[in-house]
C-alpha positions, 0 to 999 in steps of 0.5 A, spaced: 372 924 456 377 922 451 378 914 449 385 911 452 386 905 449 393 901 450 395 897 444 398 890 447 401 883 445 406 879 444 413 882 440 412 883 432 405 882 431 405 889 428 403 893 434 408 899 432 405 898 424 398 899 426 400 904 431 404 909 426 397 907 421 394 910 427 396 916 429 401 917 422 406 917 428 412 913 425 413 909 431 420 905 432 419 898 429 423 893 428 423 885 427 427 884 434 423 884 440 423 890 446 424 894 440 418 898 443 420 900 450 417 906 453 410 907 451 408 912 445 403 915 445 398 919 439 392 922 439 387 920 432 381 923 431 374 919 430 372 918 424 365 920 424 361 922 417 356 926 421 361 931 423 363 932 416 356 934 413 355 938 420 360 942 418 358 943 410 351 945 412 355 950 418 361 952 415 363 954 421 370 957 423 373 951 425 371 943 426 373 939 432 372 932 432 372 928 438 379 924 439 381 917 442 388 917 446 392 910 443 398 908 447 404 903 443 406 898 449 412 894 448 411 887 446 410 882 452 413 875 453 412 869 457 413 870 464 412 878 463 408 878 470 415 875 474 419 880 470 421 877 464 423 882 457 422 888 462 415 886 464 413 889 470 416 896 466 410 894 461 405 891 465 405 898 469 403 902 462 398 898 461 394 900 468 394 907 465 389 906 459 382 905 459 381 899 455 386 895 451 387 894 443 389 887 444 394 886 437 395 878 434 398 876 429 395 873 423 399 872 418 406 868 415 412 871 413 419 867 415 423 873 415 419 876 420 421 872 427 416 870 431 418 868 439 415 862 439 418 860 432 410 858 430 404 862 428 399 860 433 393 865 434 390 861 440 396 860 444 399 867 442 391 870 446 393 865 451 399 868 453 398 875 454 390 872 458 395 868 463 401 874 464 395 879 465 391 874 469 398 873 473 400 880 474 393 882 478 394 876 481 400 879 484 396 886 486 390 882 489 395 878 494 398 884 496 392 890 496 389 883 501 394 883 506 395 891 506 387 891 507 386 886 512 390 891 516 386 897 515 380 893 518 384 894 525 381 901 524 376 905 528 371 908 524 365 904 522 364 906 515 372 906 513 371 899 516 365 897 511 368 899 505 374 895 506 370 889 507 365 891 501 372 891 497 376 885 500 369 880 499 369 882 491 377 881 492 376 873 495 371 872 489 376 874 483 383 871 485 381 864 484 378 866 477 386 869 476 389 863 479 385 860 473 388 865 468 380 868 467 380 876 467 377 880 472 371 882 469 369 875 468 367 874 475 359 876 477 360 882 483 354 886 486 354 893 484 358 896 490 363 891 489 364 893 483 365 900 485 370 897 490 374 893 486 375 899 482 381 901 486 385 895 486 386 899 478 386 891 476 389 889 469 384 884 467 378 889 469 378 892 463 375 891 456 379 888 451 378 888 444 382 882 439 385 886 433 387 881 428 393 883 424 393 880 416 397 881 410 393 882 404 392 875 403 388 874 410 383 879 407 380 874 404 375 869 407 377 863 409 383 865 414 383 859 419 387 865 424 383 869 424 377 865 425 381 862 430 381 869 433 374 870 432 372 864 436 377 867 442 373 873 442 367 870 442 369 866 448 370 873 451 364 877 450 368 882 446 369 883 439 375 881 434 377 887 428 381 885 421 386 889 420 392 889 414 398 893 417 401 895 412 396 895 407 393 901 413 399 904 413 400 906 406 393 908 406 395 913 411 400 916 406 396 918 401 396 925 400 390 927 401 383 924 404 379 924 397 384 919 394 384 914 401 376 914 400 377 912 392 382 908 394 378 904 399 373 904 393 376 901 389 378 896 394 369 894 395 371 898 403 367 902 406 372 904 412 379 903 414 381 897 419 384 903 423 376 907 423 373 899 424 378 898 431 376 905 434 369 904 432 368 897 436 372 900 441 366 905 442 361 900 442 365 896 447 366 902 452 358 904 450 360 910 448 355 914 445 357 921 441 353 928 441 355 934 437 354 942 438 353 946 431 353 953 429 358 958 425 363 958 430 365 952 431 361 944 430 365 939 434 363 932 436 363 931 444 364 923 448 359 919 453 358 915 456 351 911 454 346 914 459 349 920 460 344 925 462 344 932 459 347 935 466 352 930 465 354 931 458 353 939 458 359 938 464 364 934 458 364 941 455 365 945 462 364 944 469 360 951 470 356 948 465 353 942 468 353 946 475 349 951 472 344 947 467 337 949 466 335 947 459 338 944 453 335 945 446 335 938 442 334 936 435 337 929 432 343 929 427 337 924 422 332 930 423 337 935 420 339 931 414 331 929 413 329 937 414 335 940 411 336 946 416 335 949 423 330 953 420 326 946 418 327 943 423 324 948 428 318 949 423 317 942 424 316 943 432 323 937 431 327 942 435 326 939 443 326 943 450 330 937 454 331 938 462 335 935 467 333 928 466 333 928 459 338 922 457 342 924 451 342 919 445 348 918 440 347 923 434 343 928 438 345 936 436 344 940 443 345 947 445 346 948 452 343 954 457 345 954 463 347 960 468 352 961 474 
């Protein structure tokens, strides 16, 4: 279960710039708006210093990490939700994704045109919520009036779940009358569950992604403060990123000069790996790893996952046919230095289906079908 992430924002933010950093795509960018019209799409493997050293003690055959879909949506204007600057066209790409990437500019640069002719982060976050918010307004009035129509039917429980959906519908429309999100609105868990098949916009989660310069890596920036205080307010989580400081990293020739690279500079990681990381925190994704001669890859989850759930991520006939899975931790190995020590240590485990699987866990499934 891959990532899917859409990349949003206003016109020249660096929506492209990040996207190409990403993916090491050279996605068209250019400093006039709808430059971006049909979405791009990449895929970019998770960073993940565990799998490296899996492999290293495995030396396997070949290494698979797991991966996060980033789709490069055109730039919205306001009065995206009523057409404007080929909004709706957008507007319907972003419904495909899972969470959205949304990009801000934090930067000055005179030779870059900003729509609004000024760089204000606060009011830019303002008119993408209000665009969004509007548009799934629309998708409410227009689901309401086709479910009321449906409560003209005879079978009960067609009947129940219609009015389980119109009732979480009737609480969210004045929260997007008012240009809050979705998700904002308390719903009971079947309500939730009902919602979900309005594919509202404002529904999923949002993280903010503060594009900078060089300078604006520095502490103190009053944008990207700005930004942080926005996110705060919406239960989510802003990232710092230099695009075009991503991007010549991503032209290194070769990962050993980007990690002395990033060295030199006091970085642990890369923007870009900080973005895909907090989008796995904010979707309460978890990661687990098979390991051996053949191949080691790291596999996606959700949190809570169970064993049957997780073995089914690999195949169907897995989950169907679950019995057992063998489990160590990615720590104890590290700590032990081998299966073997592991086993010695009575570390390996015996997990059934109830077991719900943690983030780092390395697990050899049986089953039988």
């Amino acid at each position: 279960m891959p990532l899917n992430c859409g990349i949003v924002g206003l016109p020249n933010v660096g929506k492209s710039t990040i996207f190409s950093a990403l993916t090491s795509a050279k996605a068209e960018a250019a400093n006039y708006p709808f430059c971006t019209i049909d979405p791009n799409v990449g895929i970019v493997a998770v960073p993940d210093a565990r799998l490296t050293k899996l492999s290293a003690m495995f030396k396997p055959k070949k290494t698979v990490p797991a991966i996060v879909e980033f789709v490069d949506i055109a730039g919205l204007v306001r009065g995206a939700s009523k057409g404007e600057g080929l909004g709706n066209q957008f507007l319907s790409h972003i419904r495909e994704v899972g969470m959205i990437a949304h990009v801000v500019r934090c930067f000055e640069d005179a030779d870059i045109i900003h729509v609004a002719n000024r760089v204000d982060p606060a009011d830019d976050i303002e008119v993408i919520h209000t665009e969004l918010a509007l548009a799934d307004l629309d998708t409410v009035d227009k689901r309401v009036e086709k479910l009321q129509k449906q409560l003209k039917v005879q079978d009960a429980q067609i009947k129940k779940e219609t009015e389980r959906e119109l009732s979480a519908l009737a609480k969210i429309r004045p929260a997007l009358q008012e240009g809050r999100a979705a998700r904002t609105v308390s719903l009971e868990a079947d309500e939730a569950e009902a919602v979900k098949r309005a594919f509202l916009i404002t529904m999923k989660k949002e993280l903010l992604v503060c594009n900078t310069d060089e300078e604006g890596m520095k502490a103190g920036n009053a944008h990207i403060e700005a930004v942080r205080r926005a996110a705060s307010a919406i239960g989510s989580e802003a990232v710092v990123i230099c695009g075009k400081f991503e991007a010549e990293l991503g032209d290194l020739g070769s990962e050993e000069e980007r990690r002395e690279f990033l060295a030199e500079l006091g970085l642990e990681e890369t923007g870009l790996a900080s973005l895909i990381h907090a989008a796995y925190r904010l979707l309460g994704l978890r990661t687990f790893f098979t390991a051996g001669e053949d191949e080691c890859r790291a596999w996606t989850i959700k949190a809570g996952d169970r064993a049957p759930q997780a073995a089914g991520v690999i195949h169907t006939d897995f989950e169907k046919g679950f019995i057992k899975a063998e489990i160590y931790s990615y720590d104890d190995l590290i700590s032990l230095g081998s299966e073997k020590a592991i086993k010695e240590a009575g570390k390996l485990r015996q997990e059934g289906k109830e077991y719900v699987v943690q983030d780092g866990d390395v697990i050899f499934f049986k089953f039988n079908v």
